[in-house]
N, C-alpha and C positions, 0 to 999 in steps of 0.2 A: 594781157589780163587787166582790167579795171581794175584802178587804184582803191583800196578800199577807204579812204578820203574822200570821195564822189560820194556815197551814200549818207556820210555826215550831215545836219540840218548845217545851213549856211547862213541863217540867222545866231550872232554872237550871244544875243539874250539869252539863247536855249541853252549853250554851252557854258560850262565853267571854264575861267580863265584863272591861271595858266593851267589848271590840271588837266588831265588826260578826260576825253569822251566818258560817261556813267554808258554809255548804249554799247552793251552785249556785242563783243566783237572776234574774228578770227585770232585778232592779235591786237594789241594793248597801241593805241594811238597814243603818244608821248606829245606833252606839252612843253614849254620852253623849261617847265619848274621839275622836270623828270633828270634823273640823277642817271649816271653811267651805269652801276651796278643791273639798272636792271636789262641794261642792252649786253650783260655779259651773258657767256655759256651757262646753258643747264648744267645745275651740279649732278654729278654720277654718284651711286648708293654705294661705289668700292671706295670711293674716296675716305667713306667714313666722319665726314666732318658733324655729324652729330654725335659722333661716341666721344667721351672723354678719353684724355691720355692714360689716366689712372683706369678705366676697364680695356683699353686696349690692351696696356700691360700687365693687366688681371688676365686676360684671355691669354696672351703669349705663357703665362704662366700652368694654366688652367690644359691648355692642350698638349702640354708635356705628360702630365699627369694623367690625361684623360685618356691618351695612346698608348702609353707604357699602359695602363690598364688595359684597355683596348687589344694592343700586342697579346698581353696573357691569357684572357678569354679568348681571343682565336688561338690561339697556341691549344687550349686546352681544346676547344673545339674540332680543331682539326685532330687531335690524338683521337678524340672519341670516333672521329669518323674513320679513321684511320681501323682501329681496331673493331669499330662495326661491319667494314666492308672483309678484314680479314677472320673474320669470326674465332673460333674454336684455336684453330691454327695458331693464330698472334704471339709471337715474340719481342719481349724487348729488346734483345738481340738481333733482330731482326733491322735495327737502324740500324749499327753497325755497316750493314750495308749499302755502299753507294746511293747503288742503284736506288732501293726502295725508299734512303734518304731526300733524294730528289722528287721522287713521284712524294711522298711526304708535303715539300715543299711547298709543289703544285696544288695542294688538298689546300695549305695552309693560306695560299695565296688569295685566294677570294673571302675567307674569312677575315684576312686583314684588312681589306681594301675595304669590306662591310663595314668592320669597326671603324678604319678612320675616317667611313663618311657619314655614318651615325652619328660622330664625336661630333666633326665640325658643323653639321646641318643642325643636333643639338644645341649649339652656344650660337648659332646664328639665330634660332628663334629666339635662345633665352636674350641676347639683344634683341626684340621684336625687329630684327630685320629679315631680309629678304634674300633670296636667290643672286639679287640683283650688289648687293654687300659682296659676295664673292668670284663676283664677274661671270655665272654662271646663268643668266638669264639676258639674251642678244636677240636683237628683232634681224639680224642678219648675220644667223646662222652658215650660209654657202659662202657669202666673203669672208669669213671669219674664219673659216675650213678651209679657204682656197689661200689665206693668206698663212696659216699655220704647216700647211704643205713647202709653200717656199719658206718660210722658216727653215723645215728642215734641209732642203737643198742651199740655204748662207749657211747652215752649222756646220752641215759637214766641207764646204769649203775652207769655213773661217777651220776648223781639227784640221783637215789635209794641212791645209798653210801652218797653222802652230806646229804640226809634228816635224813639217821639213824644217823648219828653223831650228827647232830644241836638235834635231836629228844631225844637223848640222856641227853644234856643240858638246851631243851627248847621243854618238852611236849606241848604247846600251838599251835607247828608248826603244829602239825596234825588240829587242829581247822581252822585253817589261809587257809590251801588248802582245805580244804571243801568249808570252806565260799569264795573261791578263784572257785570253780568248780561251785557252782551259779554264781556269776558273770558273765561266761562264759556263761551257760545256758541262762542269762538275756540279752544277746551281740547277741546272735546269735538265730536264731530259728531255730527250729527239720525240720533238713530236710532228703532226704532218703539221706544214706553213700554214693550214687556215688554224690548227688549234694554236701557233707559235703568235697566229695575228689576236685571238683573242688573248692570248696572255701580256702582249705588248698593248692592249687597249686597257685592260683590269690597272695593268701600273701607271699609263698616264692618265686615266680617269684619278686615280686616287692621290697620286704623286703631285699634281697638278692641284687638286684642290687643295690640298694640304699647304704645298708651297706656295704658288700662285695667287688661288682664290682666298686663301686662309693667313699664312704668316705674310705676306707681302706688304697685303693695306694697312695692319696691322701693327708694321712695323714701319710702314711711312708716317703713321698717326705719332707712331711714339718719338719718331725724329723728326717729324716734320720734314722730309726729303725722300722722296725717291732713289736719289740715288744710292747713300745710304743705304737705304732698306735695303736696295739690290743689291746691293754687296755684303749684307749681313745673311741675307734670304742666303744667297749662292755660297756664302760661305758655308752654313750650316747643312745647306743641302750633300755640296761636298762631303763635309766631313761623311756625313751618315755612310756615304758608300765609298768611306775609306776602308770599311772594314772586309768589304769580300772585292775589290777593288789593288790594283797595282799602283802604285805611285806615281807612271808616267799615264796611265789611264785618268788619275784624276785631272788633267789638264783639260780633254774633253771634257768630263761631266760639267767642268766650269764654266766652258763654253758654253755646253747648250745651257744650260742655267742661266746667263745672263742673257744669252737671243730669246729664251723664253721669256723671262723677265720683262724684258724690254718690250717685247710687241704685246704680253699682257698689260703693261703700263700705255702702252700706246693706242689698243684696241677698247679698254675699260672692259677685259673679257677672257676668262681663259681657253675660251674656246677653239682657240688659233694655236696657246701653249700643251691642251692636250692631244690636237690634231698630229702638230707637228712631233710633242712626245712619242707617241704612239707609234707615225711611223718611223723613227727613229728606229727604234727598239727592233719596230719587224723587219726592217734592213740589215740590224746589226744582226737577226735571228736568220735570219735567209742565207746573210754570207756566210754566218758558223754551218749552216744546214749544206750549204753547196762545198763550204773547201775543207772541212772534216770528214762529211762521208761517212763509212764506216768506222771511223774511232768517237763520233760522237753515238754514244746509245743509251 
């Protein structure tokens, strides 16, 4: 390709010295008086370096607030729907029962994922930013997918490998994920694998931008670190599914939290962290589906 130098007039008079070429170009011709800064990388819109630390930390505060609200209007949303589809019939006693607790659940689970993308896409405009602020907008969408798939094939390497190790020092862990794979069964009801693949997309679509696209950059802003963040992010993420979670289960959930982390830091995208969430989940659903059988129902 021809240097685009050749096109430059080669009369000195014409040109300013030392500045850069005034003549309309592909790319910015640097004179001797050109500083380094501008031979660095484009800045990325997750990085955040135009918000202040003080509304970064305003927003970490602001989306606690915003989801616990969030949480209760689907909560209540889903009741309604719940007793609109059971009419006349409806009992409140009627949670009581497992079963219809669960199918409950499933009602309540797209309402939440509404709510928390309502939340975070609201305080991304109210910063007039963009898609692109929560790594949610990629001009290479297929590598960003194809690289979120192996993701998840290193998480569950890097879980096999942590579980033989802890398993090594603490046989009881195989008991803990058992009793951690009813839980799951008890959360959720037997549905066919294509509706078990939409429920595992609904969680890391939302889980993903929450954590990922939303507390991540967030919270690099307010420490200035990456790494940091990533261990605040995954800590907090943990805890949340401390609650219907076993104690040697959250070992896992650490893990993928930090591979996700980390190729969303690496990618400037979470596109690859809810690729690989996603099928995480419809794996974990698949194997409940094949080695429960009829006790899951």
């Amino acid at each position: 390709m021809e240097d685009e130098r050749d096109s430059l007039p080669q009369d000195d008079s014409t040109v300013p010295q030392p500045f850069p070429s005034m003549i309309p170009m592909a790319r910015p011709i640097l004179g001797p008086g050109a500083t380094v800064l501008a031979l660095s990388k484009p800045r990325h819109d997750i990085l955040l370096l135009d918000m202040s630390r003080p509304k970064a930390l305003a927003d970490l505060g602001l989306i606690v607030l915003l989801v616990l609200a969030a949480e209760l209007v689907a909560q209540l949303a889903a009741l309604g729907a719940v007793r609109l589809a059971v009419g006349a019939d409806f009992d409140p006693s009627m949670f009581d029962d497992p079963a219809f607790e669960r199918i409950t659940s499933m009602v309540l689970l797209p309402f939440r994922a509404l709510g928390v993308l309502v939340v975070v896409l609201a305080l991304v405009r109210l910063r007039g930013q963009t898609r692109r602020a929560i790594g949610a907008s990629t001009p290479r969408w297929a590598l960003d997918a194809l690289i979120g798939a192996g993701a998840t094939l290193a998480a569950f390497v890097l879980i096999y490998m942590w579980q033989f190790l802890v398993w090594l020092v603490w046989p009881e862990m195989i008991k803990q994920m058992m009793e951690n794979a009813d839980r799951l069964i008890a959360l959720i009801p037997k549905l066919h694998p294509l509706s078990l693949c939409g429920v595992a997309c609904i969680v890391g679509i939302y889980e993903e931008v929450l954590f990922r696209g939303f507390l991540l950059p967030r919270l690099r802003r307010v420490t200035n670190s990456w790494p940091l963040a990533i261990i605040i992010s995954t800590a907090v993420f943990t805890a949340l599914h401390a609650g219907d979670q076993t104690f040697a289960a959250l070992g896992p959930i650490t893990i993928l939290s930090l591979v996700f982390s980390v190729v969303t830091v690496w990618r400037r995208s979470i596109v690859p962290a809810i690729v690989g969430h996603a099928a995480f989940d419809f794996a974990q659903f698949v194997g409940l589906y094949i080695a429960y059988g009829d006790k899951w129902t």
